[in-house]
PyMOL Python script that loads the backbone (N, CA, C, O; Angstrom):
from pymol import cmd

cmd.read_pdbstr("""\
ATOM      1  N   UNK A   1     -22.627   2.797  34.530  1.00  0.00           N
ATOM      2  CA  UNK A   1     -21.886   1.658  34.026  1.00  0.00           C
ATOM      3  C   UNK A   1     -21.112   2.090  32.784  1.00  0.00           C
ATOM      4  O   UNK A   1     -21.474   2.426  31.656  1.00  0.00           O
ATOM      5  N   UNK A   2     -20.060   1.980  33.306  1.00  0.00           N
ATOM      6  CA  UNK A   2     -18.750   2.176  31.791  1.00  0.00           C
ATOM      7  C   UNK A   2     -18.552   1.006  31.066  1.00  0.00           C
ATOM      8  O   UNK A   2     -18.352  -0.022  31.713  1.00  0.00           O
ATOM      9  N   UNK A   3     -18.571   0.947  29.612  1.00  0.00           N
ATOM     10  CA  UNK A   3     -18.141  -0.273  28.684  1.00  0.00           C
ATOM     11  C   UNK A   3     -16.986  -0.312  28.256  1.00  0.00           C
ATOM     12  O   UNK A   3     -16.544   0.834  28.165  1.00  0.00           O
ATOM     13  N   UNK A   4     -16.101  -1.254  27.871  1.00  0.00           N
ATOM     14  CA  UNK A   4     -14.830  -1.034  27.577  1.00  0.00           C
ATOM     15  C   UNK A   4     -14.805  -1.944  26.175  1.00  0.00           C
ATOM     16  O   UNK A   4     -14.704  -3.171  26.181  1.00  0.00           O
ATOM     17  N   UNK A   5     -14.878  -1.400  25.379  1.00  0.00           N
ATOM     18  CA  UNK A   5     -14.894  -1.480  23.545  1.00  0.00           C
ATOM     19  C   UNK A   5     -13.267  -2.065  23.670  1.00  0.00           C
ATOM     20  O   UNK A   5     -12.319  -2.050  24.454  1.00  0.00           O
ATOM     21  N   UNK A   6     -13.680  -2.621  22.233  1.00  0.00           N
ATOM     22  CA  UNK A   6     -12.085  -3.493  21.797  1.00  0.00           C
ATOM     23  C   UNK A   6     -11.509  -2.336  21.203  1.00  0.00           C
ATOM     24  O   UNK A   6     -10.354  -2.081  21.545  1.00  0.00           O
ATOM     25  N   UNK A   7     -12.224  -1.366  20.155  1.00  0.00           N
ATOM     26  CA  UNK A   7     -11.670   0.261  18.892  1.00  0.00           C
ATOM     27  C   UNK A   7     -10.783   0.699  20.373  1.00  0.00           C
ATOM     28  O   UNK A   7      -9.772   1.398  20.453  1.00  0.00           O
ATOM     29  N   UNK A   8     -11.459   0.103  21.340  1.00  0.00           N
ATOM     30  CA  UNK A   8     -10.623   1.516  22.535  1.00  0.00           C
ATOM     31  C   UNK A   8      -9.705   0.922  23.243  1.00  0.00           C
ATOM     32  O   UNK A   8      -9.365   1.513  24.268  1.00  0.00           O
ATOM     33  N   UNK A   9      -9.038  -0.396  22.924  1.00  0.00           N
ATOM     34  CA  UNK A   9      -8.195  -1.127  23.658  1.00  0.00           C
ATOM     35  C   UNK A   9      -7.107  -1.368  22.991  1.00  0.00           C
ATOM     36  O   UNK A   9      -7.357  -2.189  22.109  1.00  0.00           O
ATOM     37  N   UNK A  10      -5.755  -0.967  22.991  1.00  0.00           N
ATOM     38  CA  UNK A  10      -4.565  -1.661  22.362  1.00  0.00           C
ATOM     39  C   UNK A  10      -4.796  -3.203  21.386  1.00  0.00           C
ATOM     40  O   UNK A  10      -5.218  -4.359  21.422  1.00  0.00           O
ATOM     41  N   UNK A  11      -4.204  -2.237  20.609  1.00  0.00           N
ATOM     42  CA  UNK A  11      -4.030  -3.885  19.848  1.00  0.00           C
ATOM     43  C   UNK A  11      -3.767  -5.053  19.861  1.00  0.00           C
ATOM     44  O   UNK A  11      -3.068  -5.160  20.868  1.00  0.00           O
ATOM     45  N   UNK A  12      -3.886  -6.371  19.255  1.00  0.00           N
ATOM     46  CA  UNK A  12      -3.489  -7.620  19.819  1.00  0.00           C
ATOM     47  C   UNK A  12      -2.311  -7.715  19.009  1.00  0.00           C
ATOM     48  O   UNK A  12      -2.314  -7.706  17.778  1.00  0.00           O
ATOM     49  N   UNK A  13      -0.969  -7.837  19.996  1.00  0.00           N
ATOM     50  CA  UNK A  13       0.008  -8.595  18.905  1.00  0.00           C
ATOM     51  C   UNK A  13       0.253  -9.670  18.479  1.00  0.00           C
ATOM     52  O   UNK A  13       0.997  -9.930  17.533  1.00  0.00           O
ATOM     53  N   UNK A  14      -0.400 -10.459  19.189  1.00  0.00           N
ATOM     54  CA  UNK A  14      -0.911 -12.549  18.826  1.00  0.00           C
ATOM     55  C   UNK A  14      -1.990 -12.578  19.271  1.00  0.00           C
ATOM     56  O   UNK A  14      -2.195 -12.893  20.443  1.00  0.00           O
ATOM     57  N   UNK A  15      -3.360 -12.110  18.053  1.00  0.00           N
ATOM     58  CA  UNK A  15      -4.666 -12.567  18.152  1.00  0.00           C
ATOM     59  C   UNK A  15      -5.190 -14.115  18.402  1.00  0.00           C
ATOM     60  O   UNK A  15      -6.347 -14.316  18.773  1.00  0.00           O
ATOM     61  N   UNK A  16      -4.167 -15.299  18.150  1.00  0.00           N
ATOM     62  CA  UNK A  16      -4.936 -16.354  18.242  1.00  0.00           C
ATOM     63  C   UNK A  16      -4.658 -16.599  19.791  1.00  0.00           C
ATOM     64  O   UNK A  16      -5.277 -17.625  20.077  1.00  0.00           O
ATOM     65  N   UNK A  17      -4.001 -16.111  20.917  1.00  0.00           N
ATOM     66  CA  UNK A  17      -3.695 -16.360  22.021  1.00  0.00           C
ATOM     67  C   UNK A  17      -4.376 -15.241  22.902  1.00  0.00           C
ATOM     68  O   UNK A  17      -4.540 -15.317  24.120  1.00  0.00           O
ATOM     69  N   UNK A  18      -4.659 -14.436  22.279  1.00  0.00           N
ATOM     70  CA  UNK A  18      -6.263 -13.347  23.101  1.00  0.00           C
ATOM     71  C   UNK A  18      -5.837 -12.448  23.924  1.00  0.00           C
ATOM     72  O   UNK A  18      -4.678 -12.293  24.309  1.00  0.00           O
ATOM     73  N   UNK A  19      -6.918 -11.749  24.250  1.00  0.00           N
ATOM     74  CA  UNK A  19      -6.146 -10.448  25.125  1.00  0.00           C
ATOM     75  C   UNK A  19      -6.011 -10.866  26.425  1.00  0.00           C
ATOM     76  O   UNK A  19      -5.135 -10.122  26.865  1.00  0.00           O
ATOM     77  N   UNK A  20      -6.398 -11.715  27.436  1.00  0.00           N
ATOM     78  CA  UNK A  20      -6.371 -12.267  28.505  1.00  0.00           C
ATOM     79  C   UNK A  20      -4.654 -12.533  28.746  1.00  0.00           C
ATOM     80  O   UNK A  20      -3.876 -11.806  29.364  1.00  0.00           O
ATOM     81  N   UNK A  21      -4.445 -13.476  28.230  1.00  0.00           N
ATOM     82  CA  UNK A  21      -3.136 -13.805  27.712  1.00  0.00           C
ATOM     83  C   UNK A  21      -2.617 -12.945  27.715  1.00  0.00           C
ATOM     84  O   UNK A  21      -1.804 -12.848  28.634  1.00  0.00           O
ATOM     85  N   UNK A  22      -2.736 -11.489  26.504  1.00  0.00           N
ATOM     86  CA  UNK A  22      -1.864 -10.769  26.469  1.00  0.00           C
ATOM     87  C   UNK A  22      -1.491 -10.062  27.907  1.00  0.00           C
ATOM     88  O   UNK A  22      -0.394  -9.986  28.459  1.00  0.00           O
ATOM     89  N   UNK A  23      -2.928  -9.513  28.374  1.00  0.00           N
ATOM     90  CA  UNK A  23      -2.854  -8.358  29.185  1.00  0.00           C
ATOM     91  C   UNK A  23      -1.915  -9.082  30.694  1.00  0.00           C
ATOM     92  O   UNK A  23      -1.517  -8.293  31.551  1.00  0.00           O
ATOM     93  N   UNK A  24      -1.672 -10.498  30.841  1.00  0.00           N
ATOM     94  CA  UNK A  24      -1.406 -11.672  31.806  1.00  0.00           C
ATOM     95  C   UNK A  24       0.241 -11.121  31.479  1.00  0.00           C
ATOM     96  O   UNK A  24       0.889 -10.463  32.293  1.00  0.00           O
ATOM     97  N   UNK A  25       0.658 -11.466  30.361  1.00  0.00           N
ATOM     98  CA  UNK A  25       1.924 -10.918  30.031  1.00  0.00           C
ATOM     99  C   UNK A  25       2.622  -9.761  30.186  1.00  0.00           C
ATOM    100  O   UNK A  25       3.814  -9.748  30.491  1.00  0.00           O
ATOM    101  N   UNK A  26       1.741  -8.461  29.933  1.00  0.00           N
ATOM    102  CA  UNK A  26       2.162  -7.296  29.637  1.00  0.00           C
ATOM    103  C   UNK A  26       2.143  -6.891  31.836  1.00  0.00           C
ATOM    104  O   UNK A  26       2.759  -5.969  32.371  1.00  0.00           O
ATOM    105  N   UNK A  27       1.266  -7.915  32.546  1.00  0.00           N
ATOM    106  CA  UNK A  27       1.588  -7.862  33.595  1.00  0.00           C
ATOM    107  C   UNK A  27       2.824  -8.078  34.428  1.00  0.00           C
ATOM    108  O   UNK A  27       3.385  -7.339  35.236  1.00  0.00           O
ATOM    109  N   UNK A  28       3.142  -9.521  33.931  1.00  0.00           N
ATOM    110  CA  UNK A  28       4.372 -10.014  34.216  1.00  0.00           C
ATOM    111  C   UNK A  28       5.561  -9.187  33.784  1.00  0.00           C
ATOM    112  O   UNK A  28       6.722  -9.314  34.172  1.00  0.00           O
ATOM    113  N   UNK A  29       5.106  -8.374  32.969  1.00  0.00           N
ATOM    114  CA  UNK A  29       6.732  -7.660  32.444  1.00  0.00           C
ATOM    115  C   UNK A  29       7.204  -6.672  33.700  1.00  0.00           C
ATOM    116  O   UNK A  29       8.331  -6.244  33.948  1.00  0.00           O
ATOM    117  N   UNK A  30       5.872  -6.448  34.445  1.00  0.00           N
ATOM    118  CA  UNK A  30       6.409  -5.124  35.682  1.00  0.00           C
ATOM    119  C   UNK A  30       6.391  -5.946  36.826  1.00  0.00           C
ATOM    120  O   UNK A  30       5.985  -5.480  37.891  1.00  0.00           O
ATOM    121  N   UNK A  31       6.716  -6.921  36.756  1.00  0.00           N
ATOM    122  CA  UNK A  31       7.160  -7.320  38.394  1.00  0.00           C
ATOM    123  C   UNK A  31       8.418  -7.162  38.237  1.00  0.00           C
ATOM    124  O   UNK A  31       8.963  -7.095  37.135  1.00  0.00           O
ATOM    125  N   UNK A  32       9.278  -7.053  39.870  1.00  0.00           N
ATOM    126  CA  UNK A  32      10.675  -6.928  39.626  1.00  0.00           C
ATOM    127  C   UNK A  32      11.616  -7.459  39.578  1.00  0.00           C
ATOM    128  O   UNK A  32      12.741  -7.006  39.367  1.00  0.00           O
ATOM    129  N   UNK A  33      11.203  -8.769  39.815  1.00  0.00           N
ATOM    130  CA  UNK A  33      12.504  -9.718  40.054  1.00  0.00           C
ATOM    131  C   UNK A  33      12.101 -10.958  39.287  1.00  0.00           C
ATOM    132  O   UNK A  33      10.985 -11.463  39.405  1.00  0.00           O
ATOM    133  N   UNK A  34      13.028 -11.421  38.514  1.00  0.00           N
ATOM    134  CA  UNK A  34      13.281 -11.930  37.722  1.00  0.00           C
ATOM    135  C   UNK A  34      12.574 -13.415  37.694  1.00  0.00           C
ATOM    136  O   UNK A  34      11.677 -13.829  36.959  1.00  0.00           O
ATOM    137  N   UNK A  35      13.188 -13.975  38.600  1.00  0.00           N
ATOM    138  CA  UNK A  35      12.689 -14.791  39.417  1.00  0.00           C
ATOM    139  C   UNK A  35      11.150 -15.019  39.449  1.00  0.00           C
ATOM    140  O   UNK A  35      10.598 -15.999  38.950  1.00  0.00           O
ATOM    141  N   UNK A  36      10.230 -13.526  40.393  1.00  0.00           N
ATOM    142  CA  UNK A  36       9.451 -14.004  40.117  1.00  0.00           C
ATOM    143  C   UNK A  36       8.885 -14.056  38.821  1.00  0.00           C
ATOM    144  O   UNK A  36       8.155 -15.000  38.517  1.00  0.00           O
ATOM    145  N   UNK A  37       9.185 -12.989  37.890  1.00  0.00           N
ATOM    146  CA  UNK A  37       9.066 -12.845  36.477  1.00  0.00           C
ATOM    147  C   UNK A  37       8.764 -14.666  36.319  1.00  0.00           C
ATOM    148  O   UNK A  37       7.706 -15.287  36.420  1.00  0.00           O
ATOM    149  N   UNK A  38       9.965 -15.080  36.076  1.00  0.00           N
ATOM    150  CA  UNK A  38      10.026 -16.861  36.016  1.00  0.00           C
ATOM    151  C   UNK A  38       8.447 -17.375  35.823  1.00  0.00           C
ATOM    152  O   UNK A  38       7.668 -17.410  34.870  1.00  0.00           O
ATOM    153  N   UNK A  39       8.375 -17.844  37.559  1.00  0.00           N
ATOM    154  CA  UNK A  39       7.573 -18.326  37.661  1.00  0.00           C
ATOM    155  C   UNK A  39       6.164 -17.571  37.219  1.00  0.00           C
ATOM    156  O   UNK A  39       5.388 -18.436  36.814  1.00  0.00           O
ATOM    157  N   UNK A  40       5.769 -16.688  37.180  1.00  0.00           N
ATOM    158  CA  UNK A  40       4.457 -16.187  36.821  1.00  0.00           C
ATOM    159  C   UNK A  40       4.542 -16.650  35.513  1.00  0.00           C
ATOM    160  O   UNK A  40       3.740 -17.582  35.455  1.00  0.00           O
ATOM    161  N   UNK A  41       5.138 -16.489  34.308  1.00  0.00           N
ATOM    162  CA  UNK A  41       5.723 -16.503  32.737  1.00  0.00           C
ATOM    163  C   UNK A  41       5.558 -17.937  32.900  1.00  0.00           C
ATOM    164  O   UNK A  41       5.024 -18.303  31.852  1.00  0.00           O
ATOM    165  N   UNK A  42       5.731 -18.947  33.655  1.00  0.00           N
ATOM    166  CA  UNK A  42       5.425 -20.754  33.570  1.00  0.00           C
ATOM    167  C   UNK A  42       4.004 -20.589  33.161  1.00  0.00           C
ATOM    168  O   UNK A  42       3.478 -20.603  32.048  1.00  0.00           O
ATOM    169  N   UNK A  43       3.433 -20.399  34.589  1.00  0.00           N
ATOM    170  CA  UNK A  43       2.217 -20.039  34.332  1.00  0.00           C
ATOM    171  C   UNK A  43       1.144 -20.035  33.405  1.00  0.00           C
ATOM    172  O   UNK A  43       0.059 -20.585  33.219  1.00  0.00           O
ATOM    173  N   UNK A  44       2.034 -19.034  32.806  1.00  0.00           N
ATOM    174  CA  UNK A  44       1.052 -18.782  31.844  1.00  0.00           C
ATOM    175  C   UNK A  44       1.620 -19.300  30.664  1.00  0.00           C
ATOM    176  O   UNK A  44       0.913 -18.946  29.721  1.00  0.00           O
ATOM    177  N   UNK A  45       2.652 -20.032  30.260  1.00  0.00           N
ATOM    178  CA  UNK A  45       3.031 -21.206  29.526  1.00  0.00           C
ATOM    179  C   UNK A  45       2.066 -22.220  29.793  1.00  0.00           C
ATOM    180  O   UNK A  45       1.107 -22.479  29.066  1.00  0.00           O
ATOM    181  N   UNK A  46       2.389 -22.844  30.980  1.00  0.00           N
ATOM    182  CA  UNK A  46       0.880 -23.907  31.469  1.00  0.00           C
ATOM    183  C   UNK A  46      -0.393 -23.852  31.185  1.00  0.00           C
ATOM    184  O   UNK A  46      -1.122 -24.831  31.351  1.00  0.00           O
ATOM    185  N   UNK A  47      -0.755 -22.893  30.798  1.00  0.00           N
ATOM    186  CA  UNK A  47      -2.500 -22.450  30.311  1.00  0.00           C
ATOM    187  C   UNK A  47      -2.164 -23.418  28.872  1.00  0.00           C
ATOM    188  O   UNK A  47      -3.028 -23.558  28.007  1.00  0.00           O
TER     189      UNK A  47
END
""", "prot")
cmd.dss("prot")
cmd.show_as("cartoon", "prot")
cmd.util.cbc("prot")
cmd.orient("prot")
């Protein structure tokens, strides 16, 4: 069993919105079309 430490995880660039959030975002940036970009990015506005 591997642990995954925060010292070993990228930084938060908006701690009060969490890494969930972040890592949700930094997802959406590699889809390819814009579009769906869009709608996923609502999404996670809606949370």
């Amino acid at each position: 069993m591997e642990f995954d430490y925060n010292t070993q995880r990228p930084s938060l660039l908006y701690a009060e919105y969490g890494r969930n959030i972040q890592n949700m975002v930094r997802f959406i940036k590699t889809l390819e079309t814009k579009e769906n970009r869009n709608i996923h990015a609502q999404a996670v506005i809606d949370l």
